[in-house]
C-alpha positions as a Python dict, from the first residue, in 0.01 Angstrom:
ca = {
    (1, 'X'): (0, 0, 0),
    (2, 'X'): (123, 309, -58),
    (3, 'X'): (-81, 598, 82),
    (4, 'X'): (-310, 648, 398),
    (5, 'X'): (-621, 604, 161),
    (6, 'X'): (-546, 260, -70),
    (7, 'X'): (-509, 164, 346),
    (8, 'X'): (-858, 280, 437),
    (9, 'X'): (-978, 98, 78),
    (10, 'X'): (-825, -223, 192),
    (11, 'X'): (-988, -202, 573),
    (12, 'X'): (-1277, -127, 404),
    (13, 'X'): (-1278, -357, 138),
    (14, 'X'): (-1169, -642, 448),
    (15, 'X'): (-1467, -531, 706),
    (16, 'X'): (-1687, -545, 433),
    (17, 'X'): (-1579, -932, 372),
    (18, 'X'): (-1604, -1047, 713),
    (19, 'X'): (-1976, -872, 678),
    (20, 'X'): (-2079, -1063, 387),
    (21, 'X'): (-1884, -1368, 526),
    (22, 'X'): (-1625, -1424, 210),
    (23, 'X'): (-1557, -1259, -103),
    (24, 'X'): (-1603, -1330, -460),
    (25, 'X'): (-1253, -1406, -584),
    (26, 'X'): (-1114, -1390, -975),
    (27, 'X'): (-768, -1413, -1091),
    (28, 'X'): (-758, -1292, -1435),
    (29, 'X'): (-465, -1285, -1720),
    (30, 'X'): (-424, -948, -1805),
    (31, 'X'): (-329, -635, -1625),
    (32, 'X'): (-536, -393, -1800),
    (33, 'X'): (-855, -232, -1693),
    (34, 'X'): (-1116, -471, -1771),
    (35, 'X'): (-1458, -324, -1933),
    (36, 'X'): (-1654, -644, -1963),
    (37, 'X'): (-1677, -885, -1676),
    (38, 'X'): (-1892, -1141, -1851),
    (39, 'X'): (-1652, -1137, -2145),
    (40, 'X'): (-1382, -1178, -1960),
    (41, 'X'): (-1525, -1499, -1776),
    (42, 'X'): (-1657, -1607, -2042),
    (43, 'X'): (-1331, -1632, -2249),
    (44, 'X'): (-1144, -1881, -2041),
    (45, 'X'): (-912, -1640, -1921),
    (46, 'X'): (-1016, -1613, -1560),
    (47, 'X'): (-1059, -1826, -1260),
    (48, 'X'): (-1255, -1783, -947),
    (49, 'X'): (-1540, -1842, -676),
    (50, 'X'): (-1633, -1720, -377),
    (51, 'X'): (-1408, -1749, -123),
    (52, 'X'): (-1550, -1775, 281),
    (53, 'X'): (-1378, -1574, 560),
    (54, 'X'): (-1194, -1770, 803),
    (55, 'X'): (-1206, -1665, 1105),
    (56, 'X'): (-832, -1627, 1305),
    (57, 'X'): (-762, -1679, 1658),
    (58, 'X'): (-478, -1539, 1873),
}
């Protein structure tokens, strides 16, 4: 991270997981800014699911 607000983001983004109880996950081939999700999943060039939270102790 590299400033005080991608930090909030990612809290944000993270409190907002452990309220839904997981996250939908996709690992995609490409780092350019994708326009068309369906597309894109579609085309066999991304993987993914949901993902639960797991609860950490200690």
């Amino acid at each position: 991270m590299t400033s005080p607000e991608e930090a909030e983001e990612r809290f944000a983004w993270l409190e907002a997981v452990d309220r839904a109880g997981g996250a939908v996950v996709l690992v995609v081939d490409s780092h350019s800014t994708v326009d068309d999700w369906a597309a894109l999943a579609a085309g066999g060039k991304a993987q993914g699911g949901f993902v639960p939270a797991v609860q950490r102790t200690g």
